[in-house]
C-alpha positions as CSV (number, residue, x, y, z in Angstrom):
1,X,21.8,5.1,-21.2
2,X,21.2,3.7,-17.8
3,X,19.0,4.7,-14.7
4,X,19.5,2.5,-11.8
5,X,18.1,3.3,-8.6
6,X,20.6,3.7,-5.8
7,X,19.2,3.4,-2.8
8,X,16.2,4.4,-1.1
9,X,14.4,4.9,2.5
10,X,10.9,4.8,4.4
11,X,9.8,6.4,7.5
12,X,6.8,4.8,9.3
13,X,5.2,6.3,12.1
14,X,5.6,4.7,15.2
15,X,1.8,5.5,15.9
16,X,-0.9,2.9,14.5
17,X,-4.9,2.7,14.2
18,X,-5.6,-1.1,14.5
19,X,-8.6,-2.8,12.9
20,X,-10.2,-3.0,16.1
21,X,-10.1,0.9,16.3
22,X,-11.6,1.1,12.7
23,X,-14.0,-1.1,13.2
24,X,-15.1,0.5,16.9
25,X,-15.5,4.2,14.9
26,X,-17.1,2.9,11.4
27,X,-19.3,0.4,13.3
28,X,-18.0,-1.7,10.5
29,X,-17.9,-5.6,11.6
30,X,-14.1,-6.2,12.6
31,X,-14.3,-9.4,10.2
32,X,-15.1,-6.7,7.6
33,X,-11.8,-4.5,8.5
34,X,-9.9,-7.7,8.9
35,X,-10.8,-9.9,6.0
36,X,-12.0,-7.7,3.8
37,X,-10.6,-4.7,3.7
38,X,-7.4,-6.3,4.5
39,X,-6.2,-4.1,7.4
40,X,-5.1,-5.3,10.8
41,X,-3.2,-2.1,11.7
42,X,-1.9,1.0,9.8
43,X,0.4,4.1,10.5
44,X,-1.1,7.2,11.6
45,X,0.9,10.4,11.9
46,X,1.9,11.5,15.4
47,X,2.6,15.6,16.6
48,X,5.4,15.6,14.7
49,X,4.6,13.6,11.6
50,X,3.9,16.3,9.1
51,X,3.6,15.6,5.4
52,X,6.9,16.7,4.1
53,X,8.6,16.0,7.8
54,X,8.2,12.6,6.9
55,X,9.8,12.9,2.9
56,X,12.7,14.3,4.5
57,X,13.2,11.5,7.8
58,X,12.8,9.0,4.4
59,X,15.2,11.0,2.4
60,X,17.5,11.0,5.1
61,X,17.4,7.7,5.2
62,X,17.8,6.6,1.6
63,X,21.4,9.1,1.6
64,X,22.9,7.4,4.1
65,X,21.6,3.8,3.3
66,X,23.3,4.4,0.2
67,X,26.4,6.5,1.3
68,X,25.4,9.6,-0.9
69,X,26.2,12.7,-0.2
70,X,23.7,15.5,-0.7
71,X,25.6,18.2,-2.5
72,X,25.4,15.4,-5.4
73,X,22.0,15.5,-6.0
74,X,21.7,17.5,-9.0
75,X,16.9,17.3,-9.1
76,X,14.7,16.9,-6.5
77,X,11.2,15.4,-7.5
78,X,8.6,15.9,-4.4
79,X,6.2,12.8,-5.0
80,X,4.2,13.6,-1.4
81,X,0.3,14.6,-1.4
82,X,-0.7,18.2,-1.2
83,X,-2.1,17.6,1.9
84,X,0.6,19.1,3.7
85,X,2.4,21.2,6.1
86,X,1.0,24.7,4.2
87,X,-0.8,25.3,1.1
88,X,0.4,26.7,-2.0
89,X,3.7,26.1,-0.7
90,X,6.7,24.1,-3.1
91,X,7.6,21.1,-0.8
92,X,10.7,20.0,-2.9
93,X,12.6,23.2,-2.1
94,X,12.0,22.9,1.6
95,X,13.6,18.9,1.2
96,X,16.5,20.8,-0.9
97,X,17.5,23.0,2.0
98,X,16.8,20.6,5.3
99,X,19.1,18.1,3.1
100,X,21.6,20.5,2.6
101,X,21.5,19.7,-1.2
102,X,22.6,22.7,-2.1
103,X,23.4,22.0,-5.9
104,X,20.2,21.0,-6.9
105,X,17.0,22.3,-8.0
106,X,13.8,21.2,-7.5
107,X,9.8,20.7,-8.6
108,X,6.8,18.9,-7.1
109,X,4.6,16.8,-9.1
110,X,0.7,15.2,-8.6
111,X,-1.1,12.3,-9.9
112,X,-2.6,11.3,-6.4
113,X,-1.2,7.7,-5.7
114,X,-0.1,7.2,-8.8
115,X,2.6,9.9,-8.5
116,X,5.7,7.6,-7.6
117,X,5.7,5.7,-11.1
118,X,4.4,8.8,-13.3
119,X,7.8,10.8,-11.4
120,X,10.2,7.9,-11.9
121,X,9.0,7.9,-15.6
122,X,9.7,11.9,-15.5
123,X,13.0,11.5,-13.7
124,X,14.2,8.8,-16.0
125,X,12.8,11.5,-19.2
126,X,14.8,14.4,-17.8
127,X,18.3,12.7,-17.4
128,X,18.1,11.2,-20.6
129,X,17.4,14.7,-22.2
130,X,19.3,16.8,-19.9
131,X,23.5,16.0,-19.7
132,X,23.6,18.3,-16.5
133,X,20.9,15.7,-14.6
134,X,22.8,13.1,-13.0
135,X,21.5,12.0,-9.8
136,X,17.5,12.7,-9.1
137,X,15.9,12.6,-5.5
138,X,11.8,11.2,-5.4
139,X,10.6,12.2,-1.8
140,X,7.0,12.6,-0.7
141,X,5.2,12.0,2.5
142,X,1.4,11.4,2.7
143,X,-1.1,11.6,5.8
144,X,-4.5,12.0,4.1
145,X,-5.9,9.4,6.7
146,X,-6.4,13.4,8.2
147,X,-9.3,13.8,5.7
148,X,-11.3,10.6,6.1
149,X,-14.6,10.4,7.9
150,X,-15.2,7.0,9.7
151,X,-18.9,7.7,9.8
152,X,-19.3,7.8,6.5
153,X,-20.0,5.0,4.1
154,X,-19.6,6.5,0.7
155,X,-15.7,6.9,1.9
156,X,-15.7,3.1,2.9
157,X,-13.2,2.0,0.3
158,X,-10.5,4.4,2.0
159,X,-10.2,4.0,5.2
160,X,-7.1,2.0,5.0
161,X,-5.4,5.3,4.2
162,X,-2.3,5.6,6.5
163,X,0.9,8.0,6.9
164,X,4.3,7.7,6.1
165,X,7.1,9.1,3.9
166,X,9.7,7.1,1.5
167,X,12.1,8.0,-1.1
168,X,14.0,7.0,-3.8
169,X,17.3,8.0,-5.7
170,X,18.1,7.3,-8.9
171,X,21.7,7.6,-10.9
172,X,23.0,8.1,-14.5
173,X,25.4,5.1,-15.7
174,X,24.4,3.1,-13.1
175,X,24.2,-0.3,-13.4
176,X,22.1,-2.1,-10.7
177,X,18.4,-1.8,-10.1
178,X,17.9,-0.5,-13.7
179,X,14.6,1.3,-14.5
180,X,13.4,-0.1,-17.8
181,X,10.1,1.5,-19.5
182,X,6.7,2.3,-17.6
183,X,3.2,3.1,-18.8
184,X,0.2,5.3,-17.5
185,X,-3.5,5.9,-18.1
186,X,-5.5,8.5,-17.1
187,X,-9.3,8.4,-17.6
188,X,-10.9,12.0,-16.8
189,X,-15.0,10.5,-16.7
190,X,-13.6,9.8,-12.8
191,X,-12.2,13.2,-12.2
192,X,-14.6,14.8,-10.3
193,X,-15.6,11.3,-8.0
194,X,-13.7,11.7,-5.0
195,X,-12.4,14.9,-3.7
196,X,-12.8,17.6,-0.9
197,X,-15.2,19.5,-1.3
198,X,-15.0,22.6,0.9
199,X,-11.5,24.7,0.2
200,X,-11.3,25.7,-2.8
201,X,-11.8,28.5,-4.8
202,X,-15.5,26.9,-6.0
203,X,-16.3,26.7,-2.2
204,X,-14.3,28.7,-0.3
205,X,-13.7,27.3,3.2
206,X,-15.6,28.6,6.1
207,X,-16.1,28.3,10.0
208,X,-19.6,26.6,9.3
209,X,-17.7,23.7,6.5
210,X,-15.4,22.9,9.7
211,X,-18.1,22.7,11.9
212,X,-19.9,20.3,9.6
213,X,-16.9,18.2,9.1
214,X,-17.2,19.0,5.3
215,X,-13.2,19.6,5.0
216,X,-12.7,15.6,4.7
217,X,-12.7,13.4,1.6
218,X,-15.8,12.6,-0.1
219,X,-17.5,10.6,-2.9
220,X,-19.8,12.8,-5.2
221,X,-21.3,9.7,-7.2
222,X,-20.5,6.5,-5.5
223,X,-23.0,4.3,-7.7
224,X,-21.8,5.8,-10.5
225,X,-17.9,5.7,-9.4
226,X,-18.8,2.0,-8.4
227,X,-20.1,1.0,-11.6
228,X,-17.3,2.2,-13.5
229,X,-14.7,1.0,-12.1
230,X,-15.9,-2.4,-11.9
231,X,-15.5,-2.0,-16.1
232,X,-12.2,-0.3,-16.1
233,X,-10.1,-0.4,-13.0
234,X,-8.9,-4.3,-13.1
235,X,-9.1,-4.4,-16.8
236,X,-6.6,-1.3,-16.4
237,X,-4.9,-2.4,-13.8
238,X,-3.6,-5.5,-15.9
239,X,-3.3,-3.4,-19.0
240,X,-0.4,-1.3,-17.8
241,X,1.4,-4.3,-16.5
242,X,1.4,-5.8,-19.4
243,X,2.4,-2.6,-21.7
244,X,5.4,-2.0,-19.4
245,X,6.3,-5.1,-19.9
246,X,6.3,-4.9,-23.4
247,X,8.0,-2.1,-23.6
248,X,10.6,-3.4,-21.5
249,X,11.0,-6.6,-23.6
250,X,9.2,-8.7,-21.2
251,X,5.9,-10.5,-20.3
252,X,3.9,-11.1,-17.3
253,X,5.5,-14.7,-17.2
254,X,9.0,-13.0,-15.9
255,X,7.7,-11.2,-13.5
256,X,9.9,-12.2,-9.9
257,X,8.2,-9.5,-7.9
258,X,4.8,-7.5,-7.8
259,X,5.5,-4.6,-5.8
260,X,1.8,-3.3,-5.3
261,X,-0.4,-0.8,-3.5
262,X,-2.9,-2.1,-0.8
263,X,-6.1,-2.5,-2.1
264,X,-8.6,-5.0,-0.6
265,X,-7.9,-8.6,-0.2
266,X,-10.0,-9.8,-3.1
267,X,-8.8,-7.4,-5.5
268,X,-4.9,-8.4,-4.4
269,X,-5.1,-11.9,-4.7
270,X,-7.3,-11.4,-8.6
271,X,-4.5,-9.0,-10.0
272,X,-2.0,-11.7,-8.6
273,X,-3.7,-14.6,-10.4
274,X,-4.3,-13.2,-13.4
275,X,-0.6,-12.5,-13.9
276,X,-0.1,-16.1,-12.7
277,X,1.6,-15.1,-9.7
278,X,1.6,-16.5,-6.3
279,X,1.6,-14.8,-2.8
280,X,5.5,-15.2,-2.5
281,X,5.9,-12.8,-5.3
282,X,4.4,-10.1,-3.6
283,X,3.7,-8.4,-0.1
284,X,0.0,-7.4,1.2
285,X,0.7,-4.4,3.0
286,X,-1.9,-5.5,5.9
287,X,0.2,-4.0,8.2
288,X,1.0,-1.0,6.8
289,X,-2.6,0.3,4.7
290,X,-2.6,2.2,1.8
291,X,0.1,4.9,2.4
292,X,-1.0,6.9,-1.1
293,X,2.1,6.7,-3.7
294,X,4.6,5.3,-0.9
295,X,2.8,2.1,-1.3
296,X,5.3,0.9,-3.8
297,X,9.1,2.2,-2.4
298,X,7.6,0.3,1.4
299,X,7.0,-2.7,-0.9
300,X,10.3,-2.6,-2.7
301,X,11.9,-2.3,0.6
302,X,10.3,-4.9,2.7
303,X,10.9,-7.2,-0.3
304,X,14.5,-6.8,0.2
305,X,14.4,-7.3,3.8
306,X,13.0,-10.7,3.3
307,X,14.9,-11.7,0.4
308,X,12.7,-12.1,-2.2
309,X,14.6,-10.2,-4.8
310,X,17.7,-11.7,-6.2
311,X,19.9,-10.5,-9.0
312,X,18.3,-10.4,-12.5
313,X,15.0,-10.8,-11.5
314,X,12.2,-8.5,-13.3
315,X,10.4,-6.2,-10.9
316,X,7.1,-4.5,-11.3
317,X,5.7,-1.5,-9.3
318,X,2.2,-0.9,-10.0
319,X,-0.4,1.7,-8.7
320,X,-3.8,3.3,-9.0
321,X,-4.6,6.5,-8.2
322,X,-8.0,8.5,-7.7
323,X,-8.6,10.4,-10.8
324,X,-8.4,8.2,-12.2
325,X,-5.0,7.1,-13.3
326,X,-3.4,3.3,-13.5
327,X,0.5,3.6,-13.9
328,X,3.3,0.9,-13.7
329,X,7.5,0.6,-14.1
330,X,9.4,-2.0,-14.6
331,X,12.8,-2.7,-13.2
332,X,15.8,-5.3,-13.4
333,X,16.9,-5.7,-10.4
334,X,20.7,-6.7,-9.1
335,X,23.9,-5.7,-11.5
């Protein structure tokens, strides 16, 4: 059976926070922001620009790139953060009606930013098993720039976080763009590293935890997270490449495109040369910052707008999420 992915869409924010603006409220160096960090400038969410807003602007887009109509859509998968418009609320069903996909149903999934590959893996799972599944919507916004705290050092690593939405649909029997076989890792030791800590039913939220500023994203053990990740993350990082690849039939030697989140400069270029890869294979998303699990359908776009994928060639998405979990797909792209 094939899975091809049919079309897809991004919104970005017309709004932006440039380096000079991060540096100015982290008293950071801007050479730091710049060079570094890898950031010159990155989408933050205007009045308007809600979480799931921005899914369905993407979604939106994606139909009528492709010329699909909505009452076709038989799943919708909402890949967004939970950082959203309302808690304990099911975002896909509000992308269902504003879409007017009216034949579908719908769920919403979480892995932080690795949730774009672990629901394409899903997605592909459920219309192989399910004759009724057809033709799957993946929409999610993200905006949890919202929860970071310039100020404060332990959440250094994330303040390229930026807004936007993006979406992706994928088809049964069809053959372009074909999703081939994926892998994941979780590793639980990180679970409990980075997280809010006010608002939740350990800590209910209070007037006092606003007025602190405590409802932002924090780092409970940033030596210990540090160390930890310098033995697993890369290592990883490379490991799920390379199994996905496997699976697929392939090795890192045919990879044509890298389509990978933002992550500092350094790290970028390592992942790159140890796959033997050069900067034309891939785009650093210094404009754009780390927009959660969106990171890899902006990539796969802005690789098409400049060309760099041609028909046949093997395609990578690859992501890391707090958690911590590695994931990556692979995909043959063109007929």
């Amino acid at each position: 059976m094939t899975i091809g992915i049919a079309s897809s869409g991004v919104y970005i924010p017309d709004n932006v926070m440039t380096a000079e603006d991060i540096a100015e409220q982290s008293g950071l160096p801007l050479s730091v922001v710049k060079n570094k960090m890898g950031i010159t400038q990155k989408p933050i969410p205007g009045p308007e620009d809600h979480t799931v807003a921005m899914a369905i602007k993407a979604a939106e887009k994606a139909l009528q790139k492709g010329n699909i109509d909505p009452k076709v859509i038989d799943l919708i998968i909402y890949i967004g953060e939970e950082h959203k418009e309302y808690p304990l609320w099911t975002a896909a069903i509000k992308i269902q009606e504003e879409l007017g996909a009216y034949h579908a149903w719908g769920f919403d999934v979480a892995l932080r930013c690795g949730t774009t590959i672990m629901a394409i893996k899903v997605a592909k799972s459920l219309m192989e098993s399910d004759p009724t599944i057809n033709t799957v919507l993946l929409a999610g916004g993200y905006r949890n720039s919202d929860l970071i705290d310039y100020t404060n050092e332990r959440t250094r690593f994330m303040f390229n976080l930026g807004a936007g939405g993006a979406a992706m649909i994928l088809k049964k029997n069809y053959y372009e763009n074909t999703i081939l076989e994926s892998d994941l890792i979780t590793d639980g030791s990180f679970s409990e590293d980075v997280l809010v800590p006010v608002g939740g039913t350990k800590e209910p939220l209070t007037p006092l935890h606003l007025e602190q500023g405590l409802y932002r994203l924090d780092v409970m053990d940033p030596e210990g997270m540090k160390a930890r990740l310098e033995q697993k993350s890369m290592q990883n990082f490379l490991l799920v490449i390379r199994n996905a690849l496997m699976k697929s039939g392939y090795s890192e030697k045919d990879i044509n495109y890298l389509g990978i989140l933002h992550m500092k400069k350094s790290a970028h270029d390592f992942v790159l040369n140890e796959l033997g890869l050069t900067r034309e294979q891939s785009i650093y998303l210094s404009d754009y910052g780390h927009i959660g699990q969106m990171d890899q359908i902006i990539s796969l776009e802005l690789a098409q707008e400049a060309g760099k994928l041609k028909n046949g060639d093997i395609v990578v998405l690859v992501s890391a999420g707090i958690g911590y979990a590695w994931g990556a797909v692979v995909i043959k792209w063109g007929e």
